[in-house]
ZAVO-603350 format. One line per 10 residues: number of its first residue (from 1); their letters; for each residue x, y, z of N, C-alpha, C. Coordinates in steps of 0.05 Angstrom, whole numbers, plus 5000, padded with zeros to 4 digits. Layout:
BEGIN
NUM	a	X,Y,Z,X,Y,Z,X,Y,Z ~ ...
This chain:
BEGIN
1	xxxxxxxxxx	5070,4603,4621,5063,4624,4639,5077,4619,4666 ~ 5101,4632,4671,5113,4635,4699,5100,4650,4717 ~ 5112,4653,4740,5109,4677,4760,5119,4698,4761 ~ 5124,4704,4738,5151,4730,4726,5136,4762,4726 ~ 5135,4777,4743,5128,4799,4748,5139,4822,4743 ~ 5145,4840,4714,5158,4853,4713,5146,4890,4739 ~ 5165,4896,4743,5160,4922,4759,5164,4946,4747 ~ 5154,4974,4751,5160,4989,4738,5149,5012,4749 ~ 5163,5038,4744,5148,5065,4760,5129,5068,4745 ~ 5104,5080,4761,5080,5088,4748,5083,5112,4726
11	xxxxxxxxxx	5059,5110,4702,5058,5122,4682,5031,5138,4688 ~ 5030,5160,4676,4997,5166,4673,4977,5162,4659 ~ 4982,5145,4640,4964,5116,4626,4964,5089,4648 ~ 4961,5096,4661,4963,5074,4683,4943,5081,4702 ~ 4937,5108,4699,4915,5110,4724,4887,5097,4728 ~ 4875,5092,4697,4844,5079,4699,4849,5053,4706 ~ 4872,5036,4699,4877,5019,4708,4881,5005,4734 ~ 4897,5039,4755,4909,5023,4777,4872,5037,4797 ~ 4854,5044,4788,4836,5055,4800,4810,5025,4800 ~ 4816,5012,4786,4807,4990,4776,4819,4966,4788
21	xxxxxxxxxx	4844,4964,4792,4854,4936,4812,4853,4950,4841 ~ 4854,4970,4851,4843,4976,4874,4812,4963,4881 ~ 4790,4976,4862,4771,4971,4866,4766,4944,4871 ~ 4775,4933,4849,4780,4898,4845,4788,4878,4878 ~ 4807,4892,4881,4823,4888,4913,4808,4892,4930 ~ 4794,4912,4927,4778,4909,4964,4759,4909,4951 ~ 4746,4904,4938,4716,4889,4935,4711,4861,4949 ~ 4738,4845,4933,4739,4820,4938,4743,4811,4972 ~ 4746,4829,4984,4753,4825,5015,4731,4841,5032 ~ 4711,4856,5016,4690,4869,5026,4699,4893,5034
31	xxxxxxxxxx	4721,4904,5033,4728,4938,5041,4724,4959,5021 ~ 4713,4948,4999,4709,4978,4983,4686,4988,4995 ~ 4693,5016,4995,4665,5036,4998,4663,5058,4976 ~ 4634,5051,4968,4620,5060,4941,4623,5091,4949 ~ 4633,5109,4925,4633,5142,4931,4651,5153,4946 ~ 4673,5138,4954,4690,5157,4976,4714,5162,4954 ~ 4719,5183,4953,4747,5193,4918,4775,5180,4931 ~ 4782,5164,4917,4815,5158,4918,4819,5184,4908 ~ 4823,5204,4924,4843,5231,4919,4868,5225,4903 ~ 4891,5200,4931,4914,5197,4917,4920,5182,4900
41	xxxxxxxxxx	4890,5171,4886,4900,5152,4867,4892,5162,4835 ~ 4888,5187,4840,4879,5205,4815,4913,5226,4815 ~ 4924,5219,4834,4942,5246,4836,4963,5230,4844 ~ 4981,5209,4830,4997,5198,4839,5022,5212,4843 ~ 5024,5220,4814,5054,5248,4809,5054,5267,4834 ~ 5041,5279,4844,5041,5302,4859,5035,5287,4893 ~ 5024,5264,4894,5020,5248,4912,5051,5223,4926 ~ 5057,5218,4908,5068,5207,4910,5097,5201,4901 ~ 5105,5214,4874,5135,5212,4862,5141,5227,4862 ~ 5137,5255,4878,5155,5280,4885,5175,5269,4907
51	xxxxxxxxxx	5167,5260,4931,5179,5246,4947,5185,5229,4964 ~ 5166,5200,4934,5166,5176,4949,5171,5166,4918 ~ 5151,5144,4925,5152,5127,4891,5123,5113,4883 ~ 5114,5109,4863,5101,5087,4870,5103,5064,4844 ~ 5095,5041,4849,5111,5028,4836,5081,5016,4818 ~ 5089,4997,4799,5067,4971,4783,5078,4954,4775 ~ 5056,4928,4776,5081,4901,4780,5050,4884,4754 ~ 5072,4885,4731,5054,4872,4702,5062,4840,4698 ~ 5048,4825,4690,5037,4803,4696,5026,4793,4669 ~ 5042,4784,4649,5026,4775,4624,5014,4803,4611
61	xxxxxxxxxx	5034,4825,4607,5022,4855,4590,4996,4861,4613 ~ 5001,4853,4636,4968,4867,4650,4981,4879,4679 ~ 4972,4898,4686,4971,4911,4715,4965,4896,4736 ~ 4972,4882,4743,4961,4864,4763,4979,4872,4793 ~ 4984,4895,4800,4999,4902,4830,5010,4920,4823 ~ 5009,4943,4848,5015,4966,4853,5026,4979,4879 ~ 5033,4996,4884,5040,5006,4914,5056,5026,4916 ~ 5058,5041,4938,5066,5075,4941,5079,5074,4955 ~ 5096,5092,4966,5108,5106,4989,5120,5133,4990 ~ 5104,5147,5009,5110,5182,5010,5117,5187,5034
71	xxxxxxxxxx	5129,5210,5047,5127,5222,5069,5103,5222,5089 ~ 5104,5198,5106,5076,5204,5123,5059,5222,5130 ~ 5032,5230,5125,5021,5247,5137,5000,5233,5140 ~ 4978,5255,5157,4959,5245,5161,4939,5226,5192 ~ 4927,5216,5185,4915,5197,5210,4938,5187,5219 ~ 4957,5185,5213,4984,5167,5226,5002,5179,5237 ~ 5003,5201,5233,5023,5219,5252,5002,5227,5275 ~ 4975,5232,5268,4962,5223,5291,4963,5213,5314 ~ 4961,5194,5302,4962,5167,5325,4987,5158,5337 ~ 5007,5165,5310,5024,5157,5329,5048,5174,5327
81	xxxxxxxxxx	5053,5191,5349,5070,5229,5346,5096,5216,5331 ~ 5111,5193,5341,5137,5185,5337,5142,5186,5305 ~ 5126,5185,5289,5129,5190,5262,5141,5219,5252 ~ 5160,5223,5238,5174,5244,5223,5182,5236,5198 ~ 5198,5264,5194,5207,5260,5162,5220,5238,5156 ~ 5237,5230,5170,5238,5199,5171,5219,5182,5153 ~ 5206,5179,5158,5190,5164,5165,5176,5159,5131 ~ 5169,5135,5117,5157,5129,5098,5131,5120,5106 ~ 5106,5123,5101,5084,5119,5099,5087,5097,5064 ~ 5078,5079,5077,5068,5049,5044,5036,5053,5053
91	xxxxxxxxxx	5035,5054,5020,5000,5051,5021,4996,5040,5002 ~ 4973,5040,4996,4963,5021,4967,4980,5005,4950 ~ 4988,4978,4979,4993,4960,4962,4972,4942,4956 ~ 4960,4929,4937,4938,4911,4921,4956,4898,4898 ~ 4944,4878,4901,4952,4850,4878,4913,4846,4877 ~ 4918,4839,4842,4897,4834,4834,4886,4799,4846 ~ 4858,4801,4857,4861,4780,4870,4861,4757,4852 ~ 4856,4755,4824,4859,4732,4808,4887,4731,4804 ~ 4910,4730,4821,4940,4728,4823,4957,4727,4843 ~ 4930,4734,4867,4936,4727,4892,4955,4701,4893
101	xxxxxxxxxx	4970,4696,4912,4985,4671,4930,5015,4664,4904 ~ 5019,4688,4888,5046,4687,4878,5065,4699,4882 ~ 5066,4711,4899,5086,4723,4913,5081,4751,4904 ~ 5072,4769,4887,5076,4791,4875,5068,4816,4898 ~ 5055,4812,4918,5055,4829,4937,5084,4827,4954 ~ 5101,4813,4967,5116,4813,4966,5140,4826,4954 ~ 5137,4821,4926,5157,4826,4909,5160,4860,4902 ~ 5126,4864,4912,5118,4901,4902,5136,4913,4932 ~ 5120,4897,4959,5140,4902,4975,5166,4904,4975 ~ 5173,4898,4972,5213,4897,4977,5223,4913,4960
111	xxxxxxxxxx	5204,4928,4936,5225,4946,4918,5209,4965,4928 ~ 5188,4971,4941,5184,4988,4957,5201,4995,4980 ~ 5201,4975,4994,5233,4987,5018,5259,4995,5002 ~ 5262,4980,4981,5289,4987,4970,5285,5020,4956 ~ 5262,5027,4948,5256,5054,4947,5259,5068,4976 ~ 5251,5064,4990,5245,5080,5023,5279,5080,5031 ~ 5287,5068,5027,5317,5065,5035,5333,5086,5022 ~ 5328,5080,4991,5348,5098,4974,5345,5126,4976 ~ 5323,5133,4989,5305,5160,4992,5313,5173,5021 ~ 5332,5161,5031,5335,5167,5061,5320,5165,5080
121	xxxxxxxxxx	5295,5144,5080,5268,5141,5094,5289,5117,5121 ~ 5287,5129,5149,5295,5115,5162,5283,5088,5175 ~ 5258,5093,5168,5226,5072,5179,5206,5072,5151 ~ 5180,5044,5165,5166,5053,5145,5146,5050,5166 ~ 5122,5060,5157,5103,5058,5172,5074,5050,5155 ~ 5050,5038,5153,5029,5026,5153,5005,5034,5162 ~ 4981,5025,5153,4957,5014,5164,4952,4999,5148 ~ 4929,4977,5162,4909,4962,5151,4896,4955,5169 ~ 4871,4938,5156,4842,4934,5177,4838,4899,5174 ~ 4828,4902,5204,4816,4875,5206,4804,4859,5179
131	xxxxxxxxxx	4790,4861,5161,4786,4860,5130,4812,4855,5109 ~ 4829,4860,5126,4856,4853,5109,4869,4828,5121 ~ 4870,4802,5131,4886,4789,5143,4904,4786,5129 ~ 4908,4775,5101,4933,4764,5084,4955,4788,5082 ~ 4934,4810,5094,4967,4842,5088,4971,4829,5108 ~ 4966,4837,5132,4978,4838,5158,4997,4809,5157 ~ 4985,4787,5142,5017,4767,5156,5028,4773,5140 ~ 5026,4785,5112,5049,4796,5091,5069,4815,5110 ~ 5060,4827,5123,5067,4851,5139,5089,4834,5158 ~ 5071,4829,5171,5087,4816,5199,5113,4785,5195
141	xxxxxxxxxx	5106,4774,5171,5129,4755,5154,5159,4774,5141 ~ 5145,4800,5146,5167,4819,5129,5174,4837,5151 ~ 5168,4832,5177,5187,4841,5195,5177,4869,5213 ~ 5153,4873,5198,5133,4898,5208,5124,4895,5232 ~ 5130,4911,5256,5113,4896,5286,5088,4922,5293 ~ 5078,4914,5303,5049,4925,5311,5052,4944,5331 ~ 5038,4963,5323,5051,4998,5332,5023,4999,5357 ~ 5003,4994,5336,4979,5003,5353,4957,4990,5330 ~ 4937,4979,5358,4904,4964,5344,4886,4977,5365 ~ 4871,5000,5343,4849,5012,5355,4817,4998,5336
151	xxxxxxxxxx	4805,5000,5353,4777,5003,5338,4767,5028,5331 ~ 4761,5038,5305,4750,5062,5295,4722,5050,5287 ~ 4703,5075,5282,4687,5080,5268,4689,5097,5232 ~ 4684,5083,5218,4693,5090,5184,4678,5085,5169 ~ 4667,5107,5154,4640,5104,5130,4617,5089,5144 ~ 4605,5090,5170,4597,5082,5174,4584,5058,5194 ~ 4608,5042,5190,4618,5015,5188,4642,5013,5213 ~ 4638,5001,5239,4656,4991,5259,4681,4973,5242 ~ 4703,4983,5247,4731,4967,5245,4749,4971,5259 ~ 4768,4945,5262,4795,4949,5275,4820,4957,5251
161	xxxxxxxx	4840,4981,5262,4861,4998,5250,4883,4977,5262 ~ 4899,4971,5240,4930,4968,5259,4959,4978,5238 ~ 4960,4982,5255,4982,5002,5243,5019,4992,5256 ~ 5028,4994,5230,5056,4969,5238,5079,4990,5231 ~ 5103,4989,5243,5124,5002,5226,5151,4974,5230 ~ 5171,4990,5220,5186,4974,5211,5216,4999,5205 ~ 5232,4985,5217,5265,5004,5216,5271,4991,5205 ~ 5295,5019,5186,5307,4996,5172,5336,4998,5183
């Protein structure tokens, strides 16, 4: 058993699966919230590979990492106007945490930019929350600098937003 992570574009036999190492992923760090619909994770095709990508990174025949990138919208053009078509929005990257510390977030990363690139994406842009530390130095080891750290209120629940981009 190596560290050998094959990658591959998402399928739609893949969805119960990648709804499942999400859950798996932020459970384990305390950010899942019970009842709120992954919209884009039911709607990847129309979400996401019209004009981004998203990718899965298999691990011994198993799903163990995932991750997206579309045209930003959203809370992030929000916050921060400087975002355009340019501009790639990465989201849901998760490594299953029983595979954590092998590099495979990383590895989902970088064929993620190498997607954002090929796509004419001039930047990429981010969030994550205080509840995430290991993204954020993934983030910031890969060259991402910190746009903006607000405190929001979400489901409830007080957190800090930070939000990173990255030129390429």
């Amino acid at each position: 058993m190596g560290n050998k992570l094959t990658i591959r574009t998402f399928e739609p036999s893949d969805v119960s699966r990648i709804l499942d190492l999400h859950e798996n992923a932020m459970r384990d760090i305390g950010a899942y919230v019970e009842g709120v619909p992954e919209e884009d994770l039911n709607a990847i095709e129309s979400t996401y590979l019209q004009n981004g990508a998203f990718l899965i990174g298999e691990y011994d025949g198993e799903i163990v990492a995932m991750g997206g990138i579309r045209p930003v919208e959203g809370h992030l053009t929000e916050m921060l106007e400087e975002f355009d078509e340019q501009t790639a929005e990465l989201k849901r990257l998760r490594v299953d945490p029983s595979v954590q510390g092998k590099g495979f977030g990383q590895k989902i990363l970088n064929e993620l930019e190498q997607c954002a690139q090929k796509r004419g994406f001039s930047e990429i842009a981010l969030d994550t929350t205080n509840k995430q530390p290991r993204a954020r130095q993934l983030f910031e080891s890969s060259g991402y600098e910190l746009e903006i750290k607000t405190d929001v209120e979400a489901f409830s629940e007080p957190m800090t937003v930070f939000v990173y981009e990255k030129l390429r």
